[in-house]
N, C-alpha and C positions, 0 to 999 in steps of 0.2 A: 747708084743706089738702086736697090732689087725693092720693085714692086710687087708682092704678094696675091697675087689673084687664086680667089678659091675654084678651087676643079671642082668639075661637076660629082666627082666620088666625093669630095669631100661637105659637100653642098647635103646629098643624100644622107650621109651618118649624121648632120647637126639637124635633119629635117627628124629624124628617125628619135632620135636622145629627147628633142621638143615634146615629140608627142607621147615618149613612154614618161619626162618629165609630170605631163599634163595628167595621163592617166593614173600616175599613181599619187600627185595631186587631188584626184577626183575621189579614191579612195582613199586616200588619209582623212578628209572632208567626211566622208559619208560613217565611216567608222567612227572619227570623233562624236559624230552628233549621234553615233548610236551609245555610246561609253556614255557621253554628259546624260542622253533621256533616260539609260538603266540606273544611273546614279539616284536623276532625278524621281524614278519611282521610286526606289529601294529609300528613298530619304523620306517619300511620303506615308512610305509605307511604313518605316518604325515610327514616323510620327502617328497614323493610325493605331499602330500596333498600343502604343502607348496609352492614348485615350481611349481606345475601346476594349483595350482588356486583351486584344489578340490578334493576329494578322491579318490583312487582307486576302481577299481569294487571288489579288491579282499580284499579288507579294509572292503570294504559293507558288501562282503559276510559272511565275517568272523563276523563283527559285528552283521550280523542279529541271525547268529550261538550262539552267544554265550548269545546274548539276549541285547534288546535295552540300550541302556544309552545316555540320553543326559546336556547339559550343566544344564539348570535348573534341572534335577535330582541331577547333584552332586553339585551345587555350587552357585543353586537360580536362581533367574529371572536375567536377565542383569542390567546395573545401568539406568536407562532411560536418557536421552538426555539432558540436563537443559536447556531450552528455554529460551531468556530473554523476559523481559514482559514490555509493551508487544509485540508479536510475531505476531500480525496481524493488520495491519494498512492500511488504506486505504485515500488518499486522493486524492477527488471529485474534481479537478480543477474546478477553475473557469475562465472564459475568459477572456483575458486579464488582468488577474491579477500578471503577472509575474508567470504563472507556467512553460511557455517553462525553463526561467531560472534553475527554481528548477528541473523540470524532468532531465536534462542536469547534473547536482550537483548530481542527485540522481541513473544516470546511474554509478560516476564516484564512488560515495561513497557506490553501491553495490557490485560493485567486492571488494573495500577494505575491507568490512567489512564483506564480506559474507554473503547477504540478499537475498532472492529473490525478484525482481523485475519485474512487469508484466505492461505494460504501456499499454493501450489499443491505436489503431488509429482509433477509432470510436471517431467522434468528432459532429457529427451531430445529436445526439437520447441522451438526455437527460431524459426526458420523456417516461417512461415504462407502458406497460401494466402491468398485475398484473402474467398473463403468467410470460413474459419477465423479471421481478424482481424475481421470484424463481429461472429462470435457472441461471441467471447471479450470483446469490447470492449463489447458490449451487457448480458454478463453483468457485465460489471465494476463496469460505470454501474446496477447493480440494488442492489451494495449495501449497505449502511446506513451514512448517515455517522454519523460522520467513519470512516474507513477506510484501512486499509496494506493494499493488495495485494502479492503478492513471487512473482516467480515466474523462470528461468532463460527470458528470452524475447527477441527484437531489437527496439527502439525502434517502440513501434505510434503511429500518426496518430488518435487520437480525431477530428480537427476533421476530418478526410475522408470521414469515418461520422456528419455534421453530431451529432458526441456532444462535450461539455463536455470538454476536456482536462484531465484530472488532473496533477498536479504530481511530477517527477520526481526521484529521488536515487540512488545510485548508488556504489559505491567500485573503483577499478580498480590494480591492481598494477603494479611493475617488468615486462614482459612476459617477459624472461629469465626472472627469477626465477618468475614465473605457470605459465611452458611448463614448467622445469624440476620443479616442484612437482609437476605434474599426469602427466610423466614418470615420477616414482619410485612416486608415487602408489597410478597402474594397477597398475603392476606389484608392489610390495611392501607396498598399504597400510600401516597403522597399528601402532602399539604394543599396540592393542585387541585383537590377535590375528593371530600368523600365518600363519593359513590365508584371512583376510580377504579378501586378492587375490584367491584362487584362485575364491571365489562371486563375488565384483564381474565378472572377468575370465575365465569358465572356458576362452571360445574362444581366450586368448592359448597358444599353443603357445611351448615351452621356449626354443626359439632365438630368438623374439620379445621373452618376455617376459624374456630375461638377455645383451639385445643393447646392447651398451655404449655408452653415450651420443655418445661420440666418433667410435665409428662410424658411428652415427646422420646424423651431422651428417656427418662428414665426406663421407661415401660418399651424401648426396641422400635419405636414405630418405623415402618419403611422410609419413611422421608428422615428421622435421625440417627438415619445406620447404614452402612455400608452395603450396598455399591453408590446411593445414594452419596453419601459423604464425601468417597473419591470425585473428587472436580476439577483440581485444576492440572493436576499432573498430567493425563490425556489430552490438554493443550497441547502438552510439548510433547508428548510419549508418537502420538499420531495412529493412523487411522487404523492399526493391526487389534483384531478383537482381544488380545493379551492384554494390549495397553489402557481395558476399563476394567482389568482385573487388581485390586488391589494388593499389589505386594512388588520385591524388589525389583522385579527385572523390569514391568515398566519405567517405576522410579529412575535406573538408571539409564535406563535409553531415553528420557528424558532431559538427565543431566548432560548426556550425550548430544541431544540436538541443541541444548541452549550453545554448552559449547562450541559446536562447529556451524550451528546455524543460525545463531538468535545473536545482533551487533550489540544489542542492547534487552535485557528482561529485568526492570523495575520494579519496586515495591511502592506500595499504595502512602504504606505513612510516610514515606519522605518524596514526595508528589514533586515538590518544588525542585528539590534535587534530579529528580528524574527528569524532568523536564528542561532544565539546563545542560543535563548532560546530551541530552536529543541534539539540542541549539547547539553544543561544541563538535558533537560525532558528526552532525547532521546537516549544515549550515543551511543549505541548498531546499529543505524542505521545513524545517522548524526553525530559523533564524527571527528572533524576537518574541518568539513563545511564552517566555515567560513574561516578559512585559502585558502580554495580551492577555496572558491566565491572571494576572493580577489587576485588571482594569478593571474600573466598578460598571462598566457597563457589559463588560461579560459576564459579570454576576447576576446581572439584572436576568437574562437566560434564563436563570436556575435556580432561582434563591427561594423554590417552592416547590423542590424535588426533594424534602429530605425526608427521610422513612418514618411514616408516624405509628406511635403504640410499641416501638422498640423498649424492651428492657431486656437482661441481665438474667442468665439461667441462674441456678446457685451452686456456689464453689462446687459441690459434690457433683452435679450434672454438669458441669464445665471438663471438670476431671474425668468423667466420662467421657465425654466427646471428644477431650483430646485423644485418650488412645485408640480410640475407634479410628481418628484421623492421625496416628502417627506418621503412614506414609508421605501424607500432604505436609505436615511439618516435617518433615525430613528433606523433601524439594523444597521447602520455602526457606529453610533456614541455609541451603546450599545457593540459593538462586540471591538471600539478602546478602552472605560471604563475599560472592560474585561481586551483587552489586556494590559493596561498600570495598573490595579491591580496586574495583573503578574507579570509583570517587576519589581513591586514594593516590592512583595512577595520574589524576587530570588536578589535582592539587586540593579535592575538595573535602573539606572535616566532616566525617560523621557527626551526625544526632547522639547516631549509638555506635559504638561498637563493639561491645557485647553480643557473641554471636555463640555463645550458648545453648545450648539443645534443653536446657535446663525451661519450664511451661512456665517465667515470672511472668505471661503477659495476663495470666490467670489472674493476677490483683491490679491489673490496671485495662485491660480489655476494654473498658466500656469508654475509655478517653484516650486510645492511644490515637485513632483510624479519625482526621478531619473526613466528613462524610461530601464523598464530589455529589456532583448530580446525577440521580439513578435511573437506573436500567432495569428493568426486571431480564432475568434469569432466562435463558431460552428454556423451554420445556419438550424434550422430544416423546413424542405418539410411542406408546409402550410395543406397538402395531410392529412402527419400524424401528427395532431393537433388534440389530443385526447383530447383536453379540453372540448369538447362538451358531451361525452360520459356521459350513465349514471353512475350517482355515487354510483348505485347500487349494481356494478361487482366492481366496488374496494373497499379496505380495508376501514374500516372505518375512521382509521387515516391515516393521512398521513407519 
């Protein structure tokens, strides 16, 4: 039987193996316990991160140490936001058409639904320079969707100012019944109080402000005759000095913007309808709208805005005013068409549908229009009446 004795070379390689054994024993050891302590920061450190809002400095430090990493390294881009669409809307009141109403509705239905809402209280500058249409237009595109702008202002061109065009709504009144409303208005506001006119209005002197409607009309006055009378059309016609001139080509370049820019442009007497129809196009900013326009405590709001010392010119001065204001019926009766093809699309019955060019509202005017909560009229400074301007410096359309 062979006894095995280790030589002395073989004695050397097991002495040698022992100690690179032990050395890198020593460093597996000292590595481990650096791995577990970076662990143990970086775990106290999202626990910091978490209750104080942010990282620690020794979080930072450590991360700049060891080399950046961030979320889209390890895990992509974030998910982006889903906007609903659309997320930019803007609507242009028009005077006396029942917007106090809506703005009111639209303060209550932004905080529920989470919209932004910007109402401007510029009520008097409808009418832009071509300046003045970039800034406003560049402020508008600033902010935060989804978002309702509202403001009394004439149809702006986002895609002119190479800006995103926002989506249009709008509601427009009987023109008669609009002038007349805004007639008694000025002069005798609300039920809120009778000295109301007198701060709205103080430069109306007596013989102005208690000068009888038929007179008005009959006798030419500035205020019941045209350019005056042209009102609502330059909502939509927009901001080229042509478009406050009264005759066809604004008219149609009005019909023109409803069409390709306006989702929805509503009439005043069937309120209700328009408003549902907001809630089905809209869901995301007017959902439940109507339930809230019918609540008695939104009535409570308003139930002391309604125009006092209103009356009724007579047939013959009615019949005046209409032809002075055919262009304005000529858009309204194309914009009620519209709207009651709508209603018709989304299953819902006309009031009327009778869409006539024929003036029957001439024997029922005075009860057709439920009167919302009012507005008085913007009034612009005869000062700044840039209709004179050349129409050189502004855009070619309007």
């Amino acid at each position: 039987m062979k006894n095995y004795i280790s030589s002395p070379r073989l004695n050397k390689h097991s002495r040698k193996g022992f100690w690179l054994w032990a050395l890198g024993l020593r460093f597996s050891l000292r590595d481990y316990g650096f791995c577990m302590a970076t662990l143990l920061l970086f775990c106290l450190g999202s626990l910091f991160y978490q209750l104080n809002g942010g990282p620690p400095k020794v979080l930072l430090e450590i991360r700049q140490y060891l080399g950046e990493s961030t979320f889209v390294d390890d895990h992509g881009p974030p998910t982006p936001r889903e906007l609903p669409f659309p997320s930019q809307m803007i609507y242009n009141r028009v005077g006396k058409c029942g917007s106090r109403t809506v703005v009111l509705l639209l303060r209550i239905l932004a905080e529920k639904h989470q919209f932004n809402l910007v109402s401007s209280d510029i009520h008097n500058k409808t009418r832009l320079t071509k300046h003045e249409q970039g800034d406003l237009m560049r402020n508008i595109s600033t902010i935060p969707q989804p978002f309702l702008y509202t403001r009394h202002v004439h149809f702006l061109n986002f895609t002119r100012f190479r800006l995103e065009q926002p989506v249009y709504i709008n509601i427009i009144r009987d023109p008669i019944n609009r002038f007349l409303s805004n007639y008694f208005f000025r002069r005798f506001g609300d039920w809120r109080g009778e000295q109301n006119h007198l701060v709205r209005t103080p430069q109306m002197k007596d013989d102005e402000r208690y000068l009888d409607i038929n007179v008005c009309i009959m006798e030419n006055y500035p205020e019941c005759s045209n350019p005056r009378l042209f009102y609502i059309v330059p909502y939509f016609c927009g901001q080229h000095p042509q478009c406050r001139e009264p005759d066809v080509w604004a008219v149609e370049r009005a019909k023109q913007n409803v069409i390709e820019n306006f989702l929805l442009v509503g009439i005043l007497e069937e309120l209700e309808d328009v408003l549902l129809l907001l809630e089905r196009l809209l869901p995301h900013y007017f959902s439940d709208v109507l339930s809230i326009y019918k609540s008695p405590e939104f009535w409570k709001m308003g139930n002391l805005t309604g125009t006092v010392k209103k009356h009724m010119p007579t047939l013959e001065a009615l019949q005046v005013l209409y032809q002075r204001m055919k262009y304005e019926y000529d858009f309204y009766n194309f914009v009620r068409d519209q709207f009651h093809l709508t209603k018709k699309k989304i299953g819902l019955k006309s009031a009327s549908q009778n869409s006539s060019h024929e003036p029957d509202f001439l024997h029922e005017l005075a009860l057709r229009t439920h009167e919302p909560l009012e507005e008085e009229e913007e009034e612009e400074d005869e000062e700044e009446d840039i209709g004179q301007e050349d129409a050189n410096i502004w855009l070619v359309q309007p």
